[in-house]
C-alpha positions in Angstrom: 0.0 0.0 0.0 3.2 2.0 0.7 4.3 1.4 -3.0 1.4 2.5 -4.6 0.5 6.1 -2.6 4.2 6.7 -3.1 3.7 6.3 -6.9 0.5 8.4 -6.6 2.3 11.6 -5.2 0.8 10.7 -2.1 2.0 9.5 1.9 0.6 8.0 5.0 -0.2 9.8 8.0 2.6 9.2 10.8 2.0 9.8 14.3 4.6 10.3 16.1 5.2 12.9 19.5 8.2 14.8 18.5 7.4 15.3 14.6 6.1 18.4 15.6 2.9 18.8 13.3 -0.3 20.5 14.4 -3.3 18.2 14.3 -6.5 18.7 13.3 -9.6 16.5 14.4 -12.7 17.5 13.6 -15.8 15.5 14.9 -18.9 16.1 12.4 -22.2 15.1 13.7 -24.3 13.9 10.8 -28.0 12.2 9.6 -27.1 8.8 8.9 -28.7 9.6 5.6 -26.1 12.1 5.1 -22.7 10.9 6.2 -21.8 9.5 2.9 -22.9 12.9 1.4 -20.3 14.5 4.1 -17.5 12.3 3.3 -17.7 12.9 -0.2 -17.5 16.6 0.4 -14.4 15.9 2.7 -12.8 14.0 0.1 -13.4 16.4 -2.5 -12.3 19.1 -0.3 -8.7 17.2 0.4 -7.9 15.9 -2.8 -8.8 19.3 -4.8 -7.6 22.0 -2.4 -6.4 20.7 0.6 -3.2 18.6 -0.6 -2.3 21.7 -2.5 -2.0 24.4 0.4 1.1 25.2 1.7 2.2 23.1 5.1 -0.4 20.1 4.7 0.4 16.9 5.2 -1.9 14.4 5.2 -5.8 13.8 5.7 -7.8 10.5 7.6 -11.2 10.4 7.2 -13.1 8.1 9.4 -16.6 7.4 9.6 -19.1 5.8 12.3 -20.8 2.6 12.0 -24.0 3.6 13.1 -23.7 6.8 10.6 -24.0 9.8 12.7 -20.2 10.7 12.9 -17.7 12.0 10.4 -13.6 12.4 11.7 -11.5 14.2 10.0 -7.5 13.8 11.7 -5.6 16.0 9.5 -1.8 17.0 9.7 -0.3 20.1 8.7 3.2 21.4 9.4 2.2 24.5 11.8 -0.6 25.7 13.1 0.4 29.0 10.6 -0.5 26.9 8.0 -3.9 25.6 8.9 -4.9 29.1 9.8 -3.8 30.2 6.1 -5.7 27.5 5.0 -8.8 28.9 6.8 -8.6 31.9 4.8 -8.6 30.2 1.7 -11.7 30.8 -0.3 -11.2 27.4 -1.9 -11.2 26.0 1.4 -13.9 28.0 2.9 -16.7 27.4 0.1 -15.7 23.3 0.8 -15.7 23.6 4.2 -19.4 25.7 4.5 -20.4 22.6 2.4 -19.5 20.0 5.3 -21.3 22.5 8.0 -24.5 23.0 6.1 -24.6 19.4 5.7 -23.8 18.1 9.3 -25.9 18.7 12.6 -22.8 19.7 14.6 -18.8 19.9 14.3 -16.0 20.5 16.5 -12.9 21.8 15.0 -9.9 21.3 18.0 -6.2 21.7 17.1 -4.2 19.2 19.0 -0.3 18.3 19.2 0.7 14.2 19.7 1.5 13.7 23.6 2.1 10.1 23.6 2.2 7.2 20.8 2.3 3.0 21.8 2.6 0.5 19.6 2.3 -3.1 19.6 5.9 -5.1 19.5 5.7 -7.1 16.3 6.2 -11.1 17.4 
């Protein structure tokens, strides 16, 4: 999987504590009719403006079984760089899209305090 977002242009997300990126997670509440209308909004939002801001890094989208959440965990270099981003109009017209379509979101900037992984066997 490595390989091929390589190839694309494109990397997977790495959490570690001292990489000293500013996190974004952002908890959408949603319909359960409309979180796959929300995600598709997301994704058109990263892959036609997002990845081409200055100071971004990389963008998870995760979605709830039971449909009524979105999560978007999204790594940029500093927080200077989100903030630019904010004042994007490219990014602001995508990201009034995901608010008009979700019941509630919560936008927090966060920095990695601690990472554990499993020992492989």
């Amino acid at each position: 999987m490595s390989l091929i977002l390589a190839e694309k242009g494109m990397h997977m997300s790495t959490i570690e504590k001292d990489r000293n990126l500013t996190t974004l997670i952002n908890v959408f509440t949603v319909a359960p009719e409309r979180q796959q209308d929300l995600m598709d909004v997301l994704i058109d939002a990263t892959a036609s403006v997002m990845r081409k801001l200055p100071g971004f890094v990389s963008a998870n989208l995760h979605k709830s079984l039971d449909g009524t959440k979105v999560v978007n965990y999204a790594q940029w270099r500093s927080q200077a760089d989100f903030e630019a981003m904010q004042r994007n109009p490219e990014a602001t017209r995508h990201m009034q899209q995901a608010a008009q379509l979700a019941q509630h979101f919560e936008p927090l900037l966060y920095e990695v305090a601690f990472v554990d992984e499993k020992l492989s066997s």
